[in-house]
N, C-alpha and C positions, 0 to 999 in steps of 0.2 A: 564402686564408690557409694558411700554413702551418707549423709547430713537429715542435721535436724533442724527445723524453722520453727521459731515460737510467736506466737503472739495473744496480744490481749482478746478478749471478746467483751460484748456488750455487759454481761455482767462482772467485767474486772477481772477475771480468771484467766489464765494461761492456756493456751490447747497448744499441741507439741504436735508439728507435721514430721513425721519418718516420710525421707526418701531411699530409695533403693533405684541403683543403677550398674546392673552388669552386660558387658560390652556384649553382643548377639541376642540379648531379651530387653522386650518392653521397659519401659522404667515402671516401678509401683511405689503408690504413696499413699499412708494412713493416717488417722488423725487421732490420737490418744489426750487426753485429761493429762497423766502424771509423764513424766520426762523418762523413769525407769521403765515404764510398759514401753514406750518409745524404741528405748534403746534395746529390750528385747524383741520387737515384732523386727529392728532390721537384725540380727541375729536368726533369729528363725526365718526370717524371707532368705538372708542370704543361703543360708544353710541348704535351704528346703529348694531354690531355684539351683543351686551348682548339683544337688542331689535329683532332682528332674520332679522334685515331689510336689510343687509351687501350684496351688492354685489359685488362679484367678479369677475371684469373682465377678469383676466387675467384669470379665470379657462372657463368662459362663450365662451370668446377665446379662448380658448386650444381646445374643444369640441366638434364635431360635433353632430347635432342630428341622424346620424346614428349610431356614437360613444353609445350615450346615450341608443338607440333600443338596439344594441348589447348586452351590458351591461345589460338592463333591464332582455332581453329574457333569459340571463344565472344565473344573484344574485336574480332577482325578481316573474319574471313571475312563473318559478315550484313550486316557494313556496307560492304562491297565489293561483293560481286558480288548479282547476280540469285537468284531462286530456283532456275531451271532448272542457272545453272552452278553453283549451289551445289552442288544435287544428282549433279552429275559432279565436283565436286573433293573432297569428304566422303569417298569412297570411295579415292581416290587417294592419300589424306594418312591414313587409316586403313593403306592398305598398309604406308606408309612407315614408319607406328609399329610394325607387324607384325614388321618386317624389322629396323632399325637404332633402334626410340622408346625403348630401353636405356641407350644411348651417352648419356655426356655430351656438353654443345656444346661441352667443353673437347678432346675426343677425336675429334671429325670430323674426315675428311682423306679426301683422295682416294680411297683405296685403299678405305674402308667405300662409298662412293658408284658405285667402280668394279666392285664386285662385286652391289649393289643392278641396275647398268645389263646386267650381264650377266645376273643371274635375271629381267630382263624381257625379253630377246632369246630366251631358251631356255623359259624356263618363265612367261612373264608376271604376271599378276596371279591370276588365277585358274585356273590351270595350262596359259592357252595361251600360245605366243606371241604379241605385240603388235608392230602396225606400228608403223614408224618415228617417224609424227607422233604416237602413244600412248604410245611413252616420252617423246617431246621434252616432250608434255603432263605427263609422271611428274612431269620434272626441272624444269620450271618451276612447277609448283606446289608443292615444297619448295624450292627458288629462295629466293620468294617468303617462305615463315616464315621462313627463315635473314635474308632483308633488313630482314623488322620485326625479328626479335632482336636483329640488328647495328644500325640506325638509331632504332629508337623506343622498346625496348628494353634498350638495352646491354646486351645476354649477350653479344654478341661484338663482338669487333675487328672481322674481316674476315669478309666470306660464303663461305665453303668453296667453294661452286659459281659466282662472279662471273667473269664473263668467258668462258664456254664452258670451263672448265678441262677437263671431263669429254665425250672425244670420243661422240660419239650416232652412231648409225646414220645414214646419211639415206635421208630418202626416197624414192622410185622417180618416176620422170619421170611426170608425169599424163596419161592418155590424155583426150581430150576427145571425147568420143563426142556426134555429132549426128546428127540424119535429113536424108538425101540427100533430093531430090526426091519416087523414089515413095515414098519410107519417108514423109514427111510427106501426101502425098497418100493415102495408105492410111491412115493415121492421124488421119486429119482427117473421114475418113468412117467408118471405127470409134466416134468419138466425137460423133457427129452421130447416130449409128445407136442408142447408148447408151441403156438404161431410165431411168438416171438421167439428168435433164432436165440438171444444172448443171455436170455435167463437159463438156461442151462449151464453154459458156462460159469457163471455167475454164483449160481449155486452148489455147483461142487467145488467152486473152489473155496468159497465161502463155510462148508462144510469141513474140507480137507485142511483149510489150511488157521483155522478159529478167528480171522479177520474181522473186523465191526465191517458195518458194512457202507460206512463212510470211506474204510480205506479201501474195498474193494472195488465201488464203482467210481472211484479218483483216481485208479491207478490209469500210467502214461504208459508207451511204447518208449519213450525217448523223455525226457525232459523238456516239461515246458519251458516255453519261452518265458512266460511270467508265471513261477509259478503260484496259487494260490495259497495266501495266508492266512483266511481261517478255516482250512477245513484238511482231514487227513488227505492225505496223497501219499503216492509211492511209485515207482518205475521198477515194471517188469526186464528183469536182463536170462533172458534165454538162453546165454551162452553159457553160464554158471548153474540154472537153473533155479532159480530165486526170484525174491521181489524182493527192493530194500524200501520201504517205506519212512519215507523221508521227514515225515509231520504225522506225529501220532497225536493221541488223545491227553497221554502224559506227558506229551514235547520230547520224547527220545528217539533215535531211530532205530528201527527194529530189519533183521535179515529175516525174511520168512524165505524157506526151505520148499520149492515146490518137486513134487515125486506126482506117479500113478496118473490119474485121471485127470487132476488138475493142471499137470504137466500136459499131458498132451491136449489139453484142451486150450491150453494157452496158444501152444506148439499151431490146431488147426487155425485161429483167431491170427496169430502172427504173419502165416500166410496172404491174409487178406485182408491185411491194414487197410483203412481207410487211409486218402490221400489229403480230405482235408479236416483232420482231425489226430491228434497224438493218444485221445484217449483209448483205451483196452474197450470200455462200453457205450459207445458214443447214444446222445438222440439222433434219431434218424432226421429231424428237424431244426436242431438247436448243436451244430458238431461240437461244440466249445463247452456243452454241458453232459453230465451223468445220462444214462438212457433214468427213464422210468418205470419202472417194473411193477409196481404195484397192483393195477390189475392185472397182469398175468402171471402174478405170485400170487394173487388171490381163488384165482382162476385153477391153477395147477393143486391147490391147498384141498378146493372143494370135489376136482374129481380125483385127488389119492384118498377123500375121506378125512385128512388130516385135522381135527380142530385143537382152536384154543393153541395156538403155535404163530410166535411171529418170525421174522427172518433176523433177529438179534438172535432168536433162539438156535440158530445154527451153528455160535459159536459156542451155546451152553454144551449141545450134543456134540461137538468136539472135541470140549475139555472133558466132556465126559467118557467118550470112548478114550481118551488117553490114559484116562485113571484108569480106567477097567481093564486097560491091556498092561498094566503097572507102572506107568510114569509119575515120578516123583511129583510130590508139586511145586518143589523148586523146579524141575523141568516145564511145569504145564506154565506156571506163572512167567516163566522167559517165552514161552512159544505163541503164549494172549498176549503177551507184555504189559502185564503187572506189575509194578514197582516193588509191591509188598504180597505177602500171601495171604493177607487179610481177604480178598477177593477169592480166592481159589479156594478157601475152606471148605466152602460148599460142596467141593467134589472130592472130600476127605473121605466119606461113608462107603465110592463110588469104588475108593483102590484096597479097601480091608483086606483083601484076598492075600496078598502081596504084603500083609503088614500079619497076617494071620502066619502066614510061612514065615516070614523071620521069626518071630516068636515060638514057633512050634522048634524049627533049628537050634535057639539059642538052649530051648529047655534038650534037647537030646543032646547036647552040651554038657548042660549043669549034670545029667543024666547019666552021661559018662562016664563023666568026673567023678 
């Protein structure tokens, strides 16, 4: 619905109030000189609010983007994400009210954003520089409140930052570091040599089977009782010979396949469950949580000689020997559990061998022919 109100003012002249009123939005009201502009601002309000295109200035101006963080961190943010990522984007979005949470949402523009992007290449967040993927992470987590402003909020039109408007850094090509031969034969007897009994284990299967190694030291004998919701897990089933991991990293569940060394190491492990504890790697102190390995991963690192290697890198040298013994990377990408094969590129160089022979077949083909 919509009407117009007129009246006189002090100096004898008409002002024409446009209302605007559609049933699930605010009402909006402006105030024009002539009765024709009038009648075209509710024509375009209408038009422009049934089309999602309505900005509101006066809310855009009421607003600050500090306002807006606030508000995000208490109606939005718990009910999105995890605990753990909560706890790294709380810090993030504090900066940003640090820096520009002043500004009204009517005053955002590139130029506050592009200088936001520059004190995080120079001076970061805490006075260092941040890598490339750490600002990408900045700007999509104000991204993000500026889209609930704009979409479930109406404070704005349009998202100041939608469509990459603000050019980023990029990142640096990924080195994929794996263990050669003796690198892994050194380190397989380091780890075997170990006082702690369950890094061994640990690590071949970790090896064998390209696990993160969140879901390696989560997995259960049985199903917990409650189980945990932010972090991977999975239950070993022996009688099939697998692990299904039931909370991955991309939220699907994934069948990993266990054979060879990993097999039977699970196989000696199962024998002698602990009784008060479901976990495969228990602490010897804390049954209910992950062991910790860290010093005697470090430990086992320094007498195979191995450096510049972390234990993520266990499933780089997994997907690696898979290439190299010719597995697609549609294969490798179902066996990490990769969504997409964007991630698995890296170990494109790694299967040539096997892409060299189809090609040399196809020409003794044409060659035939």
């Amino acid at each position: 619905m919509a009407r117009i109100k007129s009246r006189t003012v002090a100096d004898g002249t008409l002002r024409y109030t446009a209302e605007v009123r559609l049933k699930g939005y605010p009402p909006q009201a402006a105030t024009f000189k002539h009765l024709t502009k009038a009648k075209k601002w509710i024509q375009d309000t209408e038009s422009a609010i049934r089309e999602g295109r309505h900005f509101k200035t006066s809310e855009a101006k009421k607003h600050t983007l500090g306002e807006a963080i606030d508000r995000y961190l208490v109606d939005i943010a718990p009910g999105k994400f995890k605990s753990h990522e909560l706890e790294k984007r709380i810090p993030i979005l504090n900066w940003w009210e640090s820096q520009i949470g002043y500004c009204s949402l009517a005053d955002l523009s590139v130029k506050e954003f592009a200088a936001c992007r520059d004190t995080l290449i120079t001076h970061g967040n805490k006075g260092k520089p941040l890598a490339a993927a750490t600002i990408k992470r900045h700007f999509l987590s104000i991204s993000h409140v500026l889209k609930i402003c704009q979409l479930e909020w109406h404070w704005l039109e349009q998202n100041p930052m939608k469509d990459g408007i603000i050019e980023l850094p990029k990142p640096p090509r990924g080195i994929v570091r794996f263990l050669d031969d003796d690198e892994l034969a050194r380190l397989t007897i380091a780890c075997k040599d170990s006082l702690n009994n369950l890094l061994y284990p640990a690590f071949i299967l970790s090896v064998s089977t390209g696990m993160r190694q969140a879901e390696t030291m989560n997995l259960y004998w049985r199903e917990p009782v409650t189980p945990p919701d932010d972090t991977a897990w999975g239950v070993v089933n022996l009688a099939d010979n697998c692990i299904i991991l039931h909370q991955t990293k991309n939220g699907n569940r994934r069948r990993v396949p266990l054979s060879g060394n990993a097999l039977i190491e699970l196989q000696k492990l199962g024998k002698v469950q602990r009784l008060d504890t479901r976990l495969v790697f228990p602490s010897p102190t804390h049954p209910n949580k992950p062991i910790e390995l860290k010093k005697a991963w470090a430990t086992a690192l320094k007498n195979a000689e191995v450096v510049n290697f972390r234990w993520h890198d266990l499933r780089h040298t997994a997907a690696s020997y898979l290439a190299q013994d010719g597995a697609t990377l549609i294969d490798i990408a179902a066996i990490l559990g990769h969504k997409t094969l964007d991630m698995v590129q890296r170990y494109a160089h790694l299967s040539d061998s096997h892409i060299s022979s189809a090609v040399e077949r196809m020409n003794q083909r044409i060659g035939g022919a």
